[in-house]
C-alpha positions in Angstrom: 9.0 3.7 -32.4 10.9 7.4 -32.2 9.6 8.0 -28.9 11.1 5.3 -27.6 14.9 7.0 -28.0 14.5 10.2 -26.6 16.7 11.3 -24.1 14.4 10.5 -21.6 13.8 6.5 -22.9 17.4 6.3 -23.4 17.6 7.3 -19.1 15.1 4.3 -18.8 17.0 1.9 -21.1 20.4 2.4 -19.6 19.3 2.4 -16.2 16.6 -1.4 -17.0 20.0 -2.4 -18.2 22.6 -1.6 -15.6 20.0 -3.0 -12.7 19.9 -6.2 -14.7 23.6 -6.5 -15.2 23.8 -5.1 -11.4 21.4 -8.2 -10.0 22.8 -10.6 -12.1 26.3 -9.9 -10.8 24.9 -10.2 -7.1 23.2 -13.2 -8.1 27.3 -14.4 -9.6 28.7 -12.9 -6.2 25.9 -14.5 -3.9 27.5 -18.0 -6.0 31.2 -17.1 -5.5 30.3 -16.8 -1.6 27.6 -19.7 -1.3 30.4 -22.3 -3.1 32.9 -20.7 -0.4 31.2 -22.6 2.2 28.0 -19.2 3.2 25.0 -21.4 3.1 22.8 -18.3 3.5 24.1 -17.2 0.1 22.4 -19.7 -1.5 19.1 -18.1 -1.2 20.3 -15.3 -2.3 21.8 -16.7 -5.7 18.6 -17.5 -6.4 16.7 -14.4 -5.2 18.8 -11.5 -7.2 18.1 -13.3 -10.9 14.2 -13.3 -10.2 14.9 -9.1 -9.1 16.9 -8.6 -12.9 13.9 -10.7 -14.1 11.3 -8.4 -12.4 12.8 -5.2 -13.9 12.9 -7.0 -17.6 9.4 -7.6 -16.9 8.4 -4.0 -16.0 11.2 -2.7 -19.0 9.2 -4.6 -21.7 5.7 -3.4 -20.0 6.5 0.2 -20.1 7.9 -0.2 -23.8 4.3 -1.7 -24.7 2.1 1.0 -23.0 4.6 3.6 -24.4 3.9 2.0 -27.7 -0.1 1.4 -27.0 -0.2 5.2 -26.2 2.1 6.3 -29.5 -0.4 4.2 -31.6 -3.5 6.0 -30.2 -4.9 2.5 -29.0 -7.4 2.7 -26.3 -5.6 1.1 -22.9 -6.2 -2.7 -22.2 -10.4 -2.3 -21.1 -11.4 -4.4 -17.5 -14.4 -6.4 -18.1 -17.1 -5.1 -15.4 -18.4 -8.4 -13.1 -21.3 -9.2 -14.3 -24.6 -6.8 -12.1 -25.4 -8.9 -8.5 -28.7 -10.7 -9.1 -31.5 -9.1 -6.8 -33.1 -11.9 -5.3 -33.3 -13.5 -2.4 -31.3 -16.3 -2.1 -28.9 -15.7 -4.6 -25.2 -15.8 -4.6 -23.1 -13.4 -3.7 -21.0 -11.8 -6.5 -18.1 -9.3 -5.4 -18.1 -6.1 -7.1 -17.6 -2.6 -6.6 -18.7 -0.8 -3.6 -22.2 0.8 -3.9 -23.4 3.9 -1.5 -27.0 4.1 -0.8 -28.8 7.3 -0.1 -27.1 9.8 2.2 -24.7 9.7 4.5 -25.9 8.1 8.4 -27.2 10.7 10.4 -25.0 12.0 13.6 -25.4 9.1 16.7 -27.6 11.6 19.4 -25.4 12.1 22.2 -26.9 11.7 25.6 -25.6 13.5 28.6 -23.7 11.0 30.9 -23.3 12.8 34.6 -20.4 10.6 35.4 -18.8 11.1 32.1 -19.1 14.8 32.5 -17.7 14.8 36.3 -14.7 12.4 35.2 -14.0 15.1 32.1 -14.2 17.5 34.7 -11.7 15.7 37.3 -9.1 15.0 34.3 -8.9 18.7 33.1 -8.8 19.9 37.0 -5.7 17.2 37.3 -4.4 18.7 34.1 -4.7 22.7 35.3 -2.9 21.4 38.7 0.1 18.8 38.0 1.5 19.1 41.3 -1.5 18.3 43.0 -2.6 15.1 44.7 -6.2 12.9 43.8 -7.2 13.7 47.1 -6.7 17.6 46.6 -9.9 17.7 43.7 -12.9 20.0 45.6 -14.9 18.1 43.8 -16.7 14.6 44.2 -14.3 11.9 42.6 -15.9 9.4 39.9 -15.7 5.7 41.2 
């Protein structure tokens, strides 16, 4: 329970508590606005006291795996899914990715004569930018 006021905890307590007071005051103001005659401020009356609640939840988390770690208790274990039957037929159970042998071997590349005089034709454009299609010396892909 010491660790929990060091200076550093007490950082993390003051600010859990001033974001709190902060969105519940929002949530007051959002109120003061939406009884004014704002009828967008209604959502938001409701929508800053669930963001104070969301950093009282993660306050109180953080507090229990500080205290978890202090302790020396082992952090909260995930079950593994259960292993993926091997037959055929049977259902399907998500679980973690599995790689198989090696990696897939390099797709062969074959030589493509119209790919290569395209290529050719774009880097000529790009060597000559104040030149016209019909200046390449060359034959022009179609």
């Amino acid at each position: 329970m010491k660790g929990l006021w060091t200076p550093a905890w007490m950082a993390r307590h003051l600010l859990a508590l001033v974001l709190t007071v902060g969105c519940l005051a929002l949530g007051w103001w959002q109120y003061s606005r939406a009884a004014d005659g704002n009828s967008i401020s209604w959502g938001y009356m409701f929508q800053w006291p669930v963001f104070g609640g969301f950093v009282v939840f993660i306050w109180i988390r953080e507090i229990q795996v500080a205290r978890r770690k202090a302790s020396g208790e082992p952090p909260i274990a995930v079950e593994e899914p259960p292993a993926a039957p091997s037959t055929p037929g049977s259902p399907v159970v998500p679980g973690r990715p599995v790689r198989v042998g090696a990696r897939p071997a390099a797709p062969v590349e074959v030589a493509d004569p119209e790919l290569d005089a395209y290529n050719d034709y774009l880097a000529w454009l790009a060597a000559n930018p104040g030149a016209r299609p019909a200046d390449y010396p060359g034959r022009i892909p179609q």
